[in-house]
C-alpha positions as CSV (number, residue, x, y, z in Angstrom):
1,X,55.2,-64.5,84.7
2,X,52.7,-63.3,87.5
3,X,49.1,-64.9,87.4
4,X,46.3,-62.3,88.3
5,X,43.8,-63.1,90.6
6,X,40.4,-63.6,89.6
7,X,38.2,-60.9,90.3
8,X,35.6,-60.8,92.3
9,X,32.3,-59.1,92.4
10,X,31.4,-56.5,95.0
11,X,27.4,-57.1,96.5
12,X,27.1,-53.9,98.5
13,X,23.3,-53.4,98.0
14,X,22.7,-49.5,98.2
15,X,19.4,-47.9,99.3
16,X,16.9,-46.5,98.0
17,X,14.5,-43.8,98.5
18,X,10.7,-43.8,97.3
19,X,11.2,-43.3,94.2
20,X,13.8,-45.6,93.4
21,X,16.9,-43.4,93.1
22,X,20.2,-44.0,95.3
23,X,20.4,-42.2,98.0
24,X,22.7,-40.0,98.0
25,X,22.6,-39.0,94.7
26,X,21.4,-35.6,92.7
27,X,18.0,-37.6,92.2
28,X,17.3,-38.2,95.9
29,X,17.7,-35.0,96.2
30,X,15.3,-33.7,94.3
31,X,13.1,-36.8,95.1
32,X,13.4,-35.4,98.9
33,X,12.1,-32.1,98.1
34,X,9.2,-32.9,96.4
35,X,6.1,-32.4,98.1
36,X,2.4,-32.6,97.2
37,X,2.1,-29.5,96.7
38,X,2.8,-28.1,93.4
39,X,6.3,-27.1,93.1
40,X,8.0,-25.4,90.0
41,X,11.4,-26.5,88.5
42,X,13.0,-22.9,90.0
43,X,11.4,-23.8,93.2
44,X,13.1,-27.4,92.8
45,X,16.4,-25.8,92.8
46,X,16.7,-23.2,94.8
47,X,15.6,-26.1,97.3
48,X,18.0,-28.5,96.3
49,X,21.1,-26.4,94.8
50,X,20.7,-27.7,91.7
51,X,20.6,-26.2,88.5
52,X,17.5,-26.2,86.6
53,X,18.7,-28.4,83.5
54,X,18.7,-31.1,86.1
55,X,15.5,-30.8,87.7
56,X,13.9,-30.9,84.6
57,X,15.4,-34.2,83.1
58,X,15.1,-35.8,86.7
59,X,10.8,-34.6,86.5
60,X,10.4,-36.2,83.0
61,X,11.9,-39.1,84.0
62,X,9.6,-38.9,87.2
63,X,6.4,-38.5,84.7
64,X,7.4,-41.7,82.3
65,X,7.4,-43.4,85.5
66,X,4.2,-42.3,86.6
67,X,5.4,-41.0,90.2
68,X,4.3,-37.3,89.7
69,X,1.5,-35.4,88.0
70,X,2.8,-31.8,86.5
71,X,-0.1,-29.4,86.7
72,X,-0.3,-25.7,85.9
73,X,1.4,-24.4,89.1
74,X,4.4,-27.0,88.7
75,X,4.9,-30.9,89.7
76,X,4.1,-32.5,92.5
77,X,4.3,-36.3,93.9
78,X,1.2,-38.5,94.2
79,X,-0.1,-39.4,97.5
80,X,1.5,-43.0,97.4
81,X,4.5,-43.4,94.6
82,X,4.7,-46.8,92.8
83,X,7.1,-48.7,93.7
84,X,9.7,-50.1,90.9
85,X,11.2,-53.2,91.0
């Protein structure tokens, strides 16, 4: 009978961007376009080639975090994002 090998654990650490998201991903995207000046979820996508479904899930979970404000001409990030942890 053939023994297996024990696995082992990969440590790649990935980066991040400001925000926190991988980069690379569909949230670093949108993370990259957002500016300081209000942008709406449309805006978002046409700008990132996203549909709008996503943008909008990715700005909520921006706004529990605290990294953007939503005002009445869209969202936009703050001046100087918190950083997670």
């Amino acid at each position: 009978m053939a023994t297996k090998k024990p696995t082992t654990k990969k440590s790649t650490k990935s980066s991040k961007d400001r925000f926190g998201s991988r980069e690379g991903t569909d949230s670093a995207k949108i993370n990259a376009a957002l500016t300081t000046k209000p942008q709406s979820i449309e805006d978002l996508a046409k700008a990132t080639g996203l549909n709008t479904s996503r943008i909008r899930n990715h700005m909520k979970w921006l706004l529990d975090r605290d990294h953007i404000s939503k005002t009445d001409n869209g969202y936009k990030a703050k001046s100087k994002p918190k950083t997670s942890k």
